[in-house]
N, C-alpha and C positions, 0 to 999 in steps of 0.2 A: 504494500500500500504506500502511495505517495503523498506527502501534506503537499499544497502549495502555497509556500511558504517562505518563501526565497528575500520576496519582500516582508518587511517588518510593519504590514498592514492588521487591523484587529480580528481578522477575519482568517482562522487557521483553521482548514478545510482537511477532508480527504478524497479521495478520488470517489466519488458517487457510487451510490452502492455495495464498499467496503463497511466491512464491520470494524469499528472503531475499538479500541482498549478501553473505552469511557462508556462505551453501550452506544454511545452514536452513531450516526451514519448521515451518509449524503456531505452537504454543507452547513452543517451546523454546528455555531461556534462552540464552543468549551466551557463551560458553564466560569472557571475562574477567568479568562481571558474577556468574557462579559463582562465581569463582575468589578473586573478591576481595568475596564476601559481600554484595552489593547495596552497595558504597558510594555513596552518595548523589550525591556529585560527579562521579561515573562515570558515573551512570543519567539525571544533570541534561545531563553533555554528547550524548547517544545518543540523548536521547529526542526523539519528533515534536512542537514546539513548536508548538501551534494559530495558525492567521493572527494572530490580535489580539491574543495574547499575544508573538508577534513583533514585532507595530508598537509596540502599546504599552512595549514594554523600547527599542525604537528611540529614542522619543521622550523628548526628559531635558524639563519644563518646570523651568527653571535656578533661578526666582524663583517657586515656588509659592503658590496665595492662600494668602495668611498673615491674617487679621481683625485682628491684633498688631499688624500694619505702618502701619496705617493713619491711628492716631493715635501712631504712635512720634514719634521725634525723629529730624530729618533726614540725621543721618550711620548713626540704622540701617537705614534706606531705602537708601542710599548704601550700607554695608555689606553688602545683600541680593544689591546687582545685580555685585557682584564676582564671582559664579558666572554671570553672563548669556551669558559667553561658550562655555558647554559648551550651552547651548540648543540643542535640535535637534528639525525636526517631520520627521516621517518622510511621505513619500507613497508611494500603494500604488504606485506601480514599485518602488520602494526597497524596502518593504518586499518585494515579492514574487523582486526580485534577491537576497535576505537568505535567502530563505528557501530559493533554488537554492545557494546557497553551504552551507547546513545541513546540506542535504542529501545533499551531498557530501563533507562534513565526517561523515556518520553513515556513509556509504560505504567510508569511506577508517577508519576505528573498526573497521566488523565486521569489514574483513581482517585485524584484529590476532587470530587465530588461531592458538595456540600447539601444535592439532593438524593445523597444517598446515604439512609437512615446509619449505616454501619458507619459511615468514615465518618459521617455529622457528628457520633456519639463519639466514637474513638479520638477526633478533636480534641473536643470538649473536655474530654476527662483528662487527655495527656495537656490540657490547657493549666491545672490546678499544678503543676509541677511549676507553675513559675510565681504560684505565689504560696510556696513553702508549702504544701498539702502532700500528704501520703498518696501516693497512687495506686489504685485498685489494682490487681491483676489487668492487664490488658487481653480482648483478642486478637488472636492475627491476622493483621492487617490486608492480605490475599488469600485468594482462594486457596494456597498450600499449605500445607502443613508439614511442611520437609523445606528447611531452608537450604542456602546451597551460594556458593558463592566464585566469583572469576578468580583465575588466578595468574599470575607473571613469574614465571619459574626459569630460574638459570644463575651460574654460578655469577659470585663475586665481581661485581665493574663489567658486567654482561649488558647495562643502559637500563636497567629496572626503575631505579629511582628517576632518573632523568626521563624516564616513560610518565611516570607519576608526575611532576611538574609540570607536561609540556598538557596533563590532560586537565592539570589542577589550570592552569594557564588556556585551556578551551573552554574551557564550563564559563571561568568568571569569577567576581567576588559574590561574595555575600550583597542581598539588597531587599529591599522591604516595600511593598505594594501598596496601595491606599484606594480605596473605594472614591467614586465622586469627583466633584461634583455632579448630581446627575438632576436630567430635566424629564419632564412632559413623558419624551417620547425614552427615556433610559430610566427605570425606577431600582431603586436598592435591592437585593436580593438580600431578605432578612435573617436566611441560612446561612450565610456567606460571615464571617468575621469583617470586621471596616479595618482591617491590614494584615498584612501575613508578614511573613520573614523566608526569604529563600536561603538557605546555603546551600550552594551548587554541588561545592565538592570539600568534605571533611579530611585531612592527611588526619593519618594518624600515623605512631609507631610503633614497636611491642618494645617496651620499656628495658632496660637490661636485667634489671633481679627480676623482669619473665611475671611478675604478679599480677593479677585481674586487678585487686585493688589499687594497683602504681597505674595501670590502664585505663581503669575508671577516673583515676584521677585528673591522669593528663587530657583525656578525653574531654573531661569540665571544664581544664583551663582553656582547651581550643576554641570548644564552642562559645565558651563565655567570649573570649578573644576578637570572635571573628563579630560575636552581638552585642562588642559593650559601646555604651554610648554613656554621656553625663548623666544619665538616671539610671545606669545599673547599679542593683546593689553589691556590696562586697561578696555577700554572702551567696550569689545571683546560683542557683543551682547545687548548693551545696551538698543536697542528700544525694547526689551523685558520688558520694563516698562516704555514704553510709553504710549500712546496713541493709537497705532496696535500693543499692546503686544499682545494681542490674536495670530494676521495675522504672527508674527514674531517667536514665540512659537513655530506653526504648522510649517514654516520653517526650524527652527532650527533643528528640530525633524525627519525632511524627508531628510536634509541635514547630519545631521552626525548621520545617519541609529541608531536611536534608537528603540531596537528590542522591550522594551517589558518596560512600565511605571508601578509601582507600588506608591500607593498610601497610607498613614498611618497616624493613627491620628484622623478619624472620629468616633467624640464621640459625646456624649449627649452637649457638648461645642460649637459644628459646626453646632447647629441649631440654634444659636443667628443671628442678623442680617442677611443678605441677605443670605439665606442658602442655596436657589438653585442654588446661581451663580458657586462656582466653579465645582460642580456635572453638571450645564449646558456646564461647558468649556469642562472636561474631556470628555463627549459625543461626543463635538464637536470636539474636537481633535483627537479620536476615528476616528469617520466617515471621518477626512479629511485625516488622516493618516494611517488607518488602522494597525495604533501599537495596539495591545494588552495591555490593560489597567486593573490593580487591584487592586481593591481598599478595602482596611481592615477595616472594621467597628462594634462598639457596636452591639447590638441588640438594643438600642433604638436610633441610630442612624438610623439602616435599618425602621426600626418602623414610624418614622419623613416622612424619604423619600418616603417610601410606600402611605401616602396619599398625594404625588405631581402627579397623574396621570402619564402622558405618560413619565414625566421626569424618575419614578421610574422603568416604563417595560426596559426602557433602560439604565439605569444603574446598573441594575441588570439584561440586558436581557441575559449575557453568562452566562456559568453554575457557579454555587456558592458553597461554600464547606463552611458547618456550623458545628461552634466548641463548641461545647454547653458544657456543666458542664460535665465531665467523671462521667459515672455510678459507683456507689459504689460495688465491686465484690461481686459476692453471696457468702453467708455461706454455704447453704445446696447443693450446686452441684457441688464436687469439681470437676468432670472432667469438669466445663465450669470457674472456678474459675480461675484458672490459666490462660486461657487463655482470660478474661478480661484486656481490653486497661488499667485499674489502677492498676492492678494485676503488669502485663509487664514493665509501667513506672518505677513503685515503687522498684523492682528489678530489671530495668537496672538500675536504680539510686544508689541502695544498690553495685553494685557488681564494681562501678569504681574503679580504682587501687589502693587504698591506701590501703588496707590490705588483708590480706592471702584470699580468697576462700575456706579454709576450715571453715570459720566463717560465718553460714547458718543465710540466713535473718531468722528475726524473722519469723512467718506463722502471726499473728496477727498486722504485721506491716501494711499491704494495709489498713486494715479497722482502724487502729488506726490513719493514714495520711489523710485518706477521712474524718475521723470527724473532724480532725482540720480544712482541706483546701474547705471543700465541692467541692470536685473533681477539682479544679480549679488547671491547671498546673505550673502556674506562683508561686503561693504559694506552690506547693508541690518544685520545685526548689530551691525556697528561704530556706525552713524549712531544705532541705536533703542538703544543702550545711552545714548551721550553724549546723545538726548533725552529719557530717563527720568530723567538727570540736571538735564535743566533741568525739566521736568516738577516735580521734588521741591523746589527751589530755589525756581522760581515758580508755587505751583499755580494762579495769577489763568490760566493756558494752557490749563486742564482746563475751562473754562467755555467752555457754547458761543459758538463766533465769533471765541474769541480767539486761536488757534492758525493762522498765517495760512502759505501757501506762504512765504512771504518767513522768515516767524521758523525756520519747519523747515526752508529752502533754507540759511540761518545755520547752524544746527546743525548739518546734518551736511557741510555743507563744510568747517567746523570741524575735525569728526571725521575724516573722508574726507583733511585737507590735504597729508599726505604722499604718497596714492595720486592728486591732483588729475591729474599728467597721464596717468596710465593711465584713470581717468576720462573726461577728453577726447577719447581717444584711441577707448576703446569708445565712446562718443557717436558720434563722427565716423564709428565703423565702421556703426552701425547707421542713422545716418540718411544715409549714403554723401554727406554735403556738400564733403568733401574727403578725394579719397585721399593716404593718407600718405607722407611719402619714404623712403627706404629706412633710414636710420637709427632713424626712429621706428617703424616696422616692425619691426626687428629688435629694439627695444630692450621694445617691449611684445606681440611674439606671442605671449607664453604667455596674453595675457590675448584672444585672436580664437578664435573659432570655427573648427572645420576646413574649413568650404565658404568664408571668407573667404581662410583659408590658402591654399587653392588656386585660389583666381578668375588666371585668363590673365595679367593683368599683374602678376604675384609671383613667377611662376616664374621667372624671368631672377634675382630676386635671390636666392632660394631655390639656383637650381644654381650661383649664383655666391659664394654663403656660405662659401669656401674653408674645407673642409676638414670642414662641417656639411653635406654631402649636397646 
């Protein structure tokens, strides 16, 4: 089904004759998008984003051409690549995992329906959690009753979190609706609240002592964060770390309409102590509120959860998008060379604005960056920042031939120097020259892939990781 929706008119439609998420059909408006007079910020969050305006909001280039830069002076070159680090290129998986998440997110929007007796109540009641009231047991908030949640899975500096950003950066801020003025021919809907509060997109993280309670906690401060104005109170949500912080969490959540939870931080770290409780809340607040939940984790994070039975089908029961180690681009086939994902990176990376474009990447550049970083994107970022800094320092590097493996193997070892042995270590995994000992194993799985994680001779130390599964 198609909205048309393109324009930021009050009127968000479906294709006639489609069944709507909302029980509507034909062209008929949304009962909120009446109510609160086509607010723009309302019709931006609901509306069907076309594919390539989804990748392109995806994609940040950090260091835009700039024609200024070129002849600047070298600390504002150096000043430019400060923002290098929000860089991100989107690929159509990505994009298209982006786009099932939107969609879920417009899903879980049209049931905000204030003619319909279920959600008008559910409101209401999760309304008493902002002026210090105990809240009932809630029901859940969709037709399911098995929660379930997306997930982003791949080792260490695989672009997870920088996935999170770039979608926390498509939704929007936080913003609040208002009823009215209205005349003659537009009357109040007396269902309707006279304002809401949207948060588009909640980050969250799993705290490091791994507690539900340290989770509930930080979770109060966000959202207080993202809704405080000169009349919040100090106290603005505080049974959120009580004793029904659980019951008060899911309130808070149905209360100032948060479209879409993301979740960061689940590593090989978050299987210490009780480590299904907060993946047991997340579910539960799934099913009770039918927000859209995502959650970014290691491979040996997913690896852990995997053997918790039905906790793991539904925590990983929506679709998942795995960012595994980028392939190293072939030699022998140039027509498929170029258009490898490490090929693409590594020359959007080379071509940001600090110098001329008639200064051609190396051709031997992709595969001299894949042997430093073993495809891992976080380390190709780090390394092509600290070489755009040498780059600018000596441009005698920009001329052909003088740019040699040896001077780039320099730089980003350099850069790389504090992640050296985790480096080593994925080297070793990929080229299997030496399996590791158990210490070193332990100390760098979050940065292995899940079919490494599981290979026959790991399981012994995996069931014997007292106390981690």
């Amino acid at each position: 089904m198609a909205h048309k929706s393109n324009k930021l008119s009050c009127e968000v439609t479906v294709a006639t004759g489609d069944a709507h998420p909302n029980g509507l059909a034909g062209n008929d408006v949304h009962p909120l998008v009446q109510a609160f007079r086509g607010d723009p910020r309302l019709l931006d969050l609901i509306r069907v984003r076309p594919s390539d305006e989804v990748h392109k909001t995806l994609q940040h280039d950090a260091v835009p051409w700039n024609p200024g830069l070129l002849t600047a002076d070298s600390s504002m070159k150096i000043d430019a690549l400060a923002a290098m680090g929000s860089a991100y290129l989107a690929t159509t998986g990505v994009t298209t995992f982006v786009e099932v998440i939107l969609a879920r997110i417009r899903k879980h929007v049209y049931a905000k329906n204030f003619k319909n007796e279920r959600y008008r109540n559910l409101y209401h009641l999760s309304a008493r959690v902002m002026i210090g009231e105990a809240v009932a047991s809630l029901p859940p908030a969709g037709e399911s009753l098995k929660g379930s949640c997306f997930s982003i899975i791949g080792p260490s500096l695989s672009g997870k979190t920088a996935l999170l950003q770039r979608i926390r950066i498509l939704l929007g801020a936080p913003f609040e609706v208002r009823m009215g003025p209205y005349d003659d021919a537009h009357e109040a809907d007396s269902t309707t609240p006279s304002k809401m509060t949207f948060i588009p997109c909640l980050n969250l993280s799993i705290p490091k002592c791994n507690t539900l309670g340290k989770f509930l906690s930080d979770m109060r401060q966000r959202i207080v964060g993202e809704i405080r104005n000169a009349k919040t109170a100090k106290n603005a949500l505080a049974q959120m770390e009580g004793t029904d912080g659980e019951g008060m969490a899911v309130a808070a959540c149905i209360l100032l309409n948060v479209c879409l939870i993301t979740v960061d931080g689940a590593n090989f770290s978050a299987i210490k102590g009780d480590a299904t409780a907060i993946p047991e809340f997340l579910v539960r607040l799934q099913e009770y509120t039918d927000i859209p939940v995502v959650i970014s984790c290691t491979s040996a994070y997913e690896h852990f959860m995997s053997l918790s039975g039905s906790l793991s089908s539904n925590l990983f029961g929506e679709m998942s998008l795995h960012l595994d180690p980028i392939r190293k681009p072939p030699v022998d086939k140039p027509e498929l060379r170029e258009l490898s994902i490490w090929y693409q990176k590594v020359k959007w990376y080379w071509n940001m604005g600090i110098f001329s474009r008639e200064y051609v990447m190396p051709e031997e550049l992709p595969d001299w960056t894949w042997e430093f970083t073993q495809g891992r994107e976080g380390w190709l970022a780090k390394g092509f920042q600290a070489l755009h800094v040498k780059l600018i320092q000596e441009p005698r590097l920009l001329k052909p031939g003088q740019l040699t493996k040896e001077e780039v193997k320099k730089i980003f070892d350099g850069a790389l120097r504090t992640q050296a042995e985790a480096v080593t270590m994925a080297k070793l995994q990929i080229e299997k020259k030496r399996a590791p000992n158990a210490p070193d194993f332990f100390n760098f799985i979050d940065h292995f892939p899940v079919e490494y994680i599981r290979q026959r001779g790991h399981k012994a130390w995996l069931s014997g990781a007292g106390g981690r599964r």
